[in-house]
C-alpha positions as CSV (number, residue, x, y, z in Angstrom):
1,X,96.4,-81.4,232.8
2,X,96.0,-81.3,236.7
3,X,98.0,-82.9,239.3
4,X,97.0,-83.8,242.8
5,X,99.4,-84.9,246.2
6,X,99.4,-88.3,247.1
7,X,99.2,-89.1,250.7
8,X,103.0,-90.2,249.9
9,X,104.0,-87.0,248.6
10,X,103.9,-87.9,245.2
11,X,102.0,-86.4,242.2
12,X,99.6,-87.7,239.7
13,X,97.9,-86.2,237.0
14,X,93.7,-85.6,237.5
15,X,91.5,-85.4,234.1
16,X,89.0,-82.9,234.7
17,X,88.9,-80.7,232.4
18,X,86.2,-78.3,234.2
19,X,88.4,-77.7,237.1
20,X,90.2,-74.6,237.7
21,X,93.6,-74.9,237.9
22,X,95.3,-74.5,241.7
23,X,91.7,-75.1,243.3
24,X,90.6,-78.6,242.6
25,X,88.9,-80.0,245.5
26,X,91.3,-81.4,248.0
27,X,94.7,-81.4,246.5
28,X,97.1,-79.9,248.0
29,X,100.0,-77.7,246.9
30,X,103.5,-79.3,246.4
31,X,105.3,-77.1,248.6
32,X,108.5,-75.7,248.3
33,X,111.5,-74.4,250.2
34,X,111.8,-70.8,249.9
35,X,115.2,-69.3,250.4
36,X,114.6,-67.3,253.6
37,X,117.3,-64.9,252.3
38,X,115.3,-63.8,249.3
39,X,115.4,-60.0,249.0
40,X,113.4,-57.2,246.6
41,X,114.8,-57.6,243.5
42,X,115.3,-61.6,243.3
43,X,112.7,-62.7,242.2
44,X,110.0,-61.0,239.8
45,X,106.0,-61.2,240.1
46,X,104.3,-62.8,237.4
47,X,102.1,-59.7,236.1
48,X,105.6,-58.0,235.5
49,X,106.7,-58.7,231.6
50,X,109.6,-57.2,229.5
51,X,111.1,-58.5,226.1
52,X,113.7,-61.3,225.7
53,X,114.4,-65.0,226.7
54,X,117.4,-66.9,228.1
55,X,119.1,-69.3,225.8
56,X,118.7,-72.9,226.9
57,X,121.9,-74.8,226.6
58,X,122.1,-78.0,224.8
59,X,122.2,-80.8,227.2
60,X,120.2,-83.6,225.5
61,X,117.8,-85.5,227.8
62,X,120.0,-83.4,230.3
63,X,118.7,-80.6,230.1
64,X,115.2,-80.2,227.9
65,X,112.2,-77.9,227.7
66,X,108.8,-79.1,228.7
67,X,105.3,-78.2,228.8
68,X,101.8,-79.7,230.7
69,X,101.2,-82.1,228.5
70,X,104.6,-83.9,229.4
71,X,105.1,-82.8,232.5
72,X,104.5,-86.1,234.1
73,X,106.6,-87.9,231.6
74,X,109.3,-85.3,231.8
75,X,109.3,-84.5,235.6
76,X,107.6,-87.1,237.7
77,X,108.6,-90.0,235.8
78,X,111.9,-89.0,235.0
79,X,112.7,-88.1,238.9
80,X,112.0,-91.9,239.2
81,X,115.4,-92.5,238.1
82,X,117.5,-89.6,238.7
83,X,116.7,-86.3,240.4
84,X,115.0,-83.6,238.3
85,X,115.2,-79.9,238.6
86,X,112.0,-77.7,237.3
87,X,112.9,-74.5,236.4
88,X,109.6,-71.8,236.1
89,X,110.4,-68.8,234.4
90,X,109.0,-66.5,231.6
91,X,111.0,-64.6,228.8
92,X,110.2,-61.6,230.6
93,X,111.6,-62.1,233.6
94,X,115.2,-60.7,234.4
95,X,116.5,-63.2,237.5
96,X,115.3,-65.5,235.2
97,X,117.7,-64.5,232.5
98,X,120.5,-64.7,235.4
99,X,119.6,-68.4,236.6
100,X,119.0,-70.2,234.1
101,X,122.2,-70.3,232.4
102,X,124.0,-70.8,236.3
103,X,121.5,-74.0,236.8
104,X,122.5,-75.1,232.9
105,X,126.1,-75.0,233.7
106,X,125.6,-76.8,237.2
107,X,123.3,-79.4,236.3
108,X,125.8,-80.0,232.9
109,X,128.9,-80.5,235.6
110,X,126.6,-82.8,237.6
111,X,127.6,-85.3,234.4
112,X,124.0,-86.7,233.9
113,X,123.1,-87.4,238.1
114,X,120.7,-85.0,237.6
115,X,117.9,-83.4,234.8
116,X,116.9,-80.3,234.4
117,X,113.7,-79.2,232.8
118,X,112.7,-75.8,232.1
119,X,108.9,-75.2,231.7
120,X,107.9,-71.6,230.6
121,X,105.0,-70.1,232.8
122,X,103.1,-67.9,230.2
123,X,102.7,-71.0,228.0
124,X,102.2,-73.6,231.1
125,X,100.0,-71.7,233.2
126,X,98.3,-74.9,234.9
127,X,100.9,-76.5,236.1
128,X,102.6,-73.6,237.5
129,X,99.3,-72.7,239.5
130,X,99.0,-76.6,240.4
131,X,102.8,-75.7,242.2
132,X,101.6,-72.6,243.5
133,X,104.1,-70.5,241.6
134,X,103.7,-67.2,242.7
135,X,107.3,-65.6,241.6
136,X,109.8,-66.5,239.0
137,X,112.4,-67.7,239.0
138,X,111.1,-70.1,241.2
139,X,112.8,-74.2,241.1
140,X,111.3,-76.8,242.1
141,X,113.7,-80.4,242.6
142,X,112.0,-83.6,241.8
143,X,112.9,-87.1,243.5
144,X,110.9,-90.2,243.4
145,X,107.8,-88.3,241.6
146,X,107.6,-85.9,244.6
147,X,109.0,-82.5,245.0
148,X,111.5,-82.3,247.8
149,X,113.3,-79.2,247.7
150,X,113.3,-75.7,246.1
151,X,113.9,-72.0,246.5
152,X,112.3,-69.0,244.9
153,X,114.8,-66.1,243.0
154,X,118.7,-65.7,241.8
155,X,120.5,-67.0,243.9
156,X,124.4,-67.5,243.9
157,X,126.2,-70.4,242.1
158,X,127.4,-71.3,245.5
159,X,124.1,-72.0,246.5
160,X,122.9,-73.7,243.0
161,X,126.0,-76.1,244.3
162,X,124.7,-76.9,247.2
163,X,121.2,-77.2,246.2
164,X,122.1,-80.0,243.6
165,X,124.9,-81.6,246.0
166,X,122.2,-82.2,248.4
167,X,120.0,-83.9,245.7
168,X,123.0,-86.4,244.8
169,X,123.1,-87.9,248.4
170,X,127.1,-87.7,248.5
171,X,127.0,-89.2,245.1
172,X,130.1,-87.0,243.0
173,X,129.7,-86.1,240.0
174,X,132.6,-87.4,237.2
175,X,134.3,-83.8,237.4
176,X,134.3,-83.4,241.1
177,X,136.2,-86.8,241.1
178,X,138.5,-86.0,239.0
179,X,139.2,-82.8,241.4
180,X,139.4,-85.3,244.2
181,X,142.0,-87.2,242.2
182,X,144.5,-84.5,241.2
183,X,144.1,-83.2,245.2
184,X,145.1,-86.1,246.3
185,X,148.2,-86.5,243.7
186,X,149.4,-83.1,244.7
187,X,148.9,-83.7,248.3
188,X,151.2,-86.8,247.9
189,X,153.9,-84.9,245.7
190,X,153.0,-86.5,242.5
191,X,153.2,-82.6,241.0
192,X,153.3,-83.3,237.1
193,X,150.6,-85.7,237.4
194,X,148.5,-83.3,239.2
195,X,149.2,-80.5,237.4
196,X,148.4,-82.7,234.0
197,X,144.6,-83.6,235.5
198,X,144.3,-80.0,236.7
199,X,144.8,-79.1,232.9
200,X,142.8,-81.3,231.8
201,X,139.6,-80.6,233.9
202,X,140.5,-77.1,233.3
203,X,139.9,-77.6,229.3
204,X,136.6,-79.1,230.1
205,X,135.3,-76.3,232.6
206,X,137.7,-73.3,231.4
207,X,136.4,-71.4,234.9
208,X,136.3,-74.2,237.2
209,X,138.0,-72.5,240.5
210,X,139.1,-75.5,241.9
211,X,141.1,-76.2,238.6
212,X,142.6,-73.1,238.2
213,X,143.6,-72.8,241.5
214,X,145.4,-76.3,240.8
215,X,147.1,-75.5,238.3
216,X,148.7,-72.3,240.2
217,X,149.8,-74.8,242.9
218,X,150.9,-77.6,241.3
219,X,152.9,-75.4,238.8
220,X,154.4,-73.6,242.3
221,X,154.7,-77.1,243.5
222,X,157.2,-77.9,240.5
223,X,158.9,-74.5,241.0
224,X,157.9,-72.8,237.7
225,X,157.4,-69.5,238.9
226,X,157.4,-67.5,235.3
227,X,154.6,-70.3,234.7
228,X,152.2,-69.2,237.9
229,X,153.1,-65.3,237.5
230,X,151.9,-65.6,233.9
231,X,148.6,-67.4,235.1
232,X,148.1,-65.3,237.5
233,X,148.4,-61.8,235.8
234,X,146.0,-63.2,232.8
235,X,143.0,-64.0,235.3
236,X,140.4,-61.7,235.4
237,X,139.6,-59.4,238.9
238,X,136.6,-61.3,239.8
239,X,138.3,-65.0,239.2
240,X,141.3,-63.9,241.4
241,X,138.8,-63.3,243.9
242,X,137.3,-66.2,244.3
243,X,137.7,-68.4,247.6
244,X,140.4,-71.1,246.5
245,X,142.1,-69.2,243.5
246,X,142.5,-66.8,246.2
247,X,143.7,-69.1,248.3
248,X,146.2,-69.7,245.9
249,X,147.6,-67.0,244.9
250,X,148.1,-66.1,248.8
251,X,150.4,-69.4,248.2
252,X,152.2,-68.1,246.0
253,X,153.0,-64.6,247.9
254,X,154.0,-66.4,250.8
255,X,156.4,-68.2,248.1
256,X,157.7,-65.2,247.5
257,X,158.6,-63.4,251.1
258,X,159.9,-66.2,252.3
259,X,162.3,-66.8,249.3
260,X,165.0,-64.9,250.8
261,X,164.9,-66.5,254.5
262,X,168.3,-66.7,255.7
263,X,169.7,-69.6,258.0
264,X,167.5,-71.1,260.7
265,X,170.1,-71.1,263.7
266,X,171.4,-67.6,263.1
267,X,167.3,-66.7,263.1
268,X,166.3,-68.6,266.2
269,X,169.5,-66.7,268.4
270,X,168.1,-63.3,267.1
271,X,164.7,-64.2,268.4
272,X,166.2,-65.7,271.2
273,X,168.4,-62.9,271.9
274,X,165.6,-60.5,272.2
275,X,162.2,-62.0,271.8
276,X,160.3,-59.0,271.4
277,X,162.0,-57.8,268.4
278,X,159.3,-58.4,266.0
279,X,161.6,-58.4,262.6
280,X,164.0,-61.1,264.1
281,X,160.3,-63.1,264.9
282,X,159.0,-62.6,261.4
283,X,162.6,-63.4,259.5
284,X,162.2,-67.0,261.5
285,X,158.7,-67.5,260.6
286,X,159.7,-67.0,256.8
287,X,162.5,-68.9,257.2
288,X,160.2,-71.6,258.9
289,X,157.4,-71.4,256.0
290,X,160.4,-71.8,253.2
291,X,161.4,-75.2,255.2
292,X,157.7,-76.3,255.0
293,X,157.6,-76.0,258.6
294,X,154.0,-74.5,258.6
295,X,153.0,-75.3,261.9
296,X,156.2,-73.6,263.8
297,X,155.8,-71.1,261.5
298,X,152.5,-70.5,262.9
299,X,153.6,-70.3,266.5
300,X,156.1,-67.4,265.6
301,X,153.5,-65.3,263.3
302,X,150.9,-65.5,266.1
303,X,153.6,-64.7,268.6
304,X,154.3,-61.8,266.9
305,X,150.7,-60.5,266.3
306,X,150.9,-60.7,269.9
307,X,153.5,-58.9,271.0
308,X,153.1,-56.3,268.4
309,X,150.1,-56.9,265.9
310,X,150.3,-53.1,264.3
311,X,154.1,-53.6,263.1
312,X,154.7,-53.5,259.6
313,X,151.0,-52.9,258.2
314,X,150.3,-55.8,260.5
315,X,152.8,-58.1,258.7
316,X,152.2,-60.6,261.4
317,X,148.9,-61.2,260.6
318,X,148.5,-61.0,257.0
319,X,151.7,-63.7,256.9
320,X,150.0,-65.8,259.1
321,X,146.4,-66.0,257.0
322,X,148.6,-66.6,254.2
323,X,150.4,-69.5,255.6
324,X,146.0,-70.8,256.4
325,X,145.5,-70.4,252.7
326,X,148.3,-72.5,252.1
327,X,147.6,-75.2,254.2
328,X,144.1,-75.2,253.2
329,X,140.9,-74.0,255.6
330,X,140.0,-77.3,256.6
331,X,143.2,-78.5,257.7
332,X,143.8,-78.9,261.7
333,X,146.7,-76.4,261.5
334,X,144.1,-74.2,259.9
335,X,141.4,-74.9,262.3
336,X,143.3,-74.7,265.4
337,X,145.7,-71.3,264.4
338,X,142.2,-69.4,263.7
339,X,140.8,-70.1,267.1
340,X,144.7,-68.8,268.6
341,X,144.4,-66.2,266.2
342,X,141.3,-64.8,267.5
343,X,142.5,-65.3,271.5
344,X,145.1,-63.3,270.7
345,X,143.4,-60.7,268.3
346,X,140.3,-60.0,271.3
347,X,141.9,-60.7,274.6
């Protein structure tokens, strides 16, 4: 089976059997979006070949294998009523091997908004000349029988996210409201109630960052140290690195220097006393962070990055990126401190 473009962008499939495939009279090719950031090494010609096949993850009607023949049915269709993503690849293909289980486990946590369908290229070779695949992995996304989007190689989860987010149209998926949910219970103190969704999305996506890094706060939140040091000593290197469980865990540090802040008054006469002493500075921005009084707090840290960044391993510093992790990177205290940081840091 052959498929031609529509003047509207969409596809329909063209009997004629005698044609060969990619070069039937005036179609033309559904074009795709290739990631201007693919390297050597991302993506794999199709001549290449070595042995093994990723394993396709059961998803149901989710997620499904497909073929020419029910391409149209499967894709085109299909993308009628909810986005689908095409995923070309061969079971020679190594990127392949590392993408297709990261677009499984995204399009699975997308709840059912969007399909994906994963069509083999040594055993399709039609429709993946009709598509002018050139390099696998390459993915195709699929809306109102048209393709719309794609990108060519393996590319990052981060990206597979953003991909599919943009084919949902600000639509959220069941577990990224639930994520919304337990934020906004923990922004408004409700702690055990947080920390129980945390869990709870946590049990359904065991590596969810966003969940793991709830859990650490919300159990920080209730003051269960022993609880977040245990946490945190049994996750893996290359979860601790990760942008909010990071973020988290900078939390809880801060937590910890400032534990043993001593009065405010006594602190503000020190600095008052002699304001370019940059332990008295730091003792009152500690003392100011235990109070919850971030934004004060960041005043005195970038005050004393200023007056004498190098002091203490650049305590000053380090404190006050800590205290942007806690607040979060979006917030206006966030925002606002960065731009101060980096007046002070290249004036």
């Amino acid at each position: 089976m052959e498929f031609k473009m529509n003047p509207d962008g969409s596809m329909t499939p063209v009997n004629d059997a005698g044609a060969q495939p990619g070069a039937q009279p005036g179609a033309q090719p559904a074009q795709v979006h290739m990631d201007p950031g693919m390297g050597p090494g991302q993506s794999q010609s199709l001549e290449q070949g070595q042995s093994g096949a990723p394993t396709a993850a059961a998803g149901g009607d989710v997620i499904k294998d497909s073929d020419t023949a029910n391409f149209m049915a499967d894709v085109i269709d299909a993308s009628m009523q909810v986005p689908v993503i095409v995923d070309f690849w061969a079971p020679w293909c190594g990127p392949c091997k590392q993408l297709g289980p990261a677009l499984e486990k995204a399009v699975m946590q997308a709840g059912g908004l969007v399909r994906l369908v994963k069509v083999n290229v040594d055993e399709n070779q039609e429709i993946a000349a009709q598509l002018r695949v050139q390099s696998i992995p390459a993915v195709f996304a699929f809306k109102d029988g048209r393709p719309v989007d794609g990108f060519a190689g393996a590319v990052p989860d981060s990206q597979i996210k953003t991909f599919i987010e943009k084919l949902l149209d600000g639509a959220k998926p069941p577990l990224d409201q639930a994520l919304d949910a337990a934020k906004e219970m923990l922004d408004a103190g409700q702690n055990e109630d947080a920390l129980n969704l945390y869990r709870q999305i946590q049990a359904e996506a065991t590596d969810n960052e966003a969940a793991i890094a709830g859990v650490i706060r919300a159990n920080l939140a209730l003051g269960d140290k022993a609880t977040v040091d245990d946490i945190v000593a049994a996750l893996p290197d290359e979860l601790k690195s990760k942008g909010e469980i990071a973020a988290a865990i900078s939390a809880v540090e801060l937590t910890e220097a400032a534990e043993d802040a001593g009065d405010i008054e006594p602190l503000r006469d020190a600095v008052a006393a002699n304001p370019t002493d940059p332990q008295a500075r730091y003792d009152l921005a500690m003392a100011l962070v235990a109070m919850g009084r971030h934004e004060d707090a960041i005043d005195e840290l970038l005050e004393l990055t200023r007056i004498n960044r190098a002091w203490n391993d650049e305590a000053g510093r380090v404190q006050l990126l800590k205290v942007f992790d806690t607040v979060g990177p979006t917030d206006p205290l966030t925002v606002a401190g960065r731009k101060r940081l980096s007046s002070v840091l290249f004036s």
